[in-house]
Structure formats: structure tokens, C-alpha cells
N, C-alpha and C positions, 0 to 999 in steps of 0.2 A: 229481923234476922241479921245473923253479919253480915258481912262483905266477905264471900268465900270464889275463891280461885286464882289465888297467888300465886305465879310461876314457882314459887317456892315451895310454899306448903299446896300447892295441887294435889299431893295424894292425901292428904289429912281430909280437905275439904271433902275428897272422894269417900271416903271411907265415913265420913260425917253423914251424909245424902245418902248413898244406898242407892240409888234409885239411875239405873242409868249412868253408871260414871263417866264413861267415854264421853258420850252427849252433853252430861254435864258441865267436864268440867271445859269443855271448848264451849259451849256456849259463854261461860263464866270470862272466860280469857277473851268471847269477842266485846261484851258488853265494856269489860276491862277497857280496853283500845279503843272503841267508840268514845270512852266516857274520857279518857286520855284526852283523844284527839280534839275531842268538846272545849275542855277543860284549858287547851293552849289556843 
């Protein structure tokens, strides 16, 4: 799967999933920042 929840495209990825968008796409955006934070 891609990498979906770019503050950017967040409503594209939304509309991709179906499934829960709210939920979704803030999960997307914390995994994001964890993975950020990892990363530096």
C-alpha cells in the first residue's frame, strides 16, 4: 500500500479508504510524526 496521509493530499487519501475518514486520516498523520520523530 502507499503512504497515505499527507497534510496535503489528506482528503484524497480520505476518499481513497472509505472506511472511517476522520479516524483515519489522524491516525495516518500520528504514524506520520512518530515516524518523523524516529527518523531525526
Amino acid at each position: 500500500m502507499e503512504v497515505i496521509g499527507h497534510s496535503v493530499t489528506g482528503k484524497q487519501s480520505i476518499t481513497k479508504v472509505g472506511r472511517q475518514p476522520n479516524q483515519h486520516s489522524i491516525n495516518c498523520n500520528l504514524t506520520l510524526i512518530s515516524r518523523q520523530r524516529e527518523a531525526k
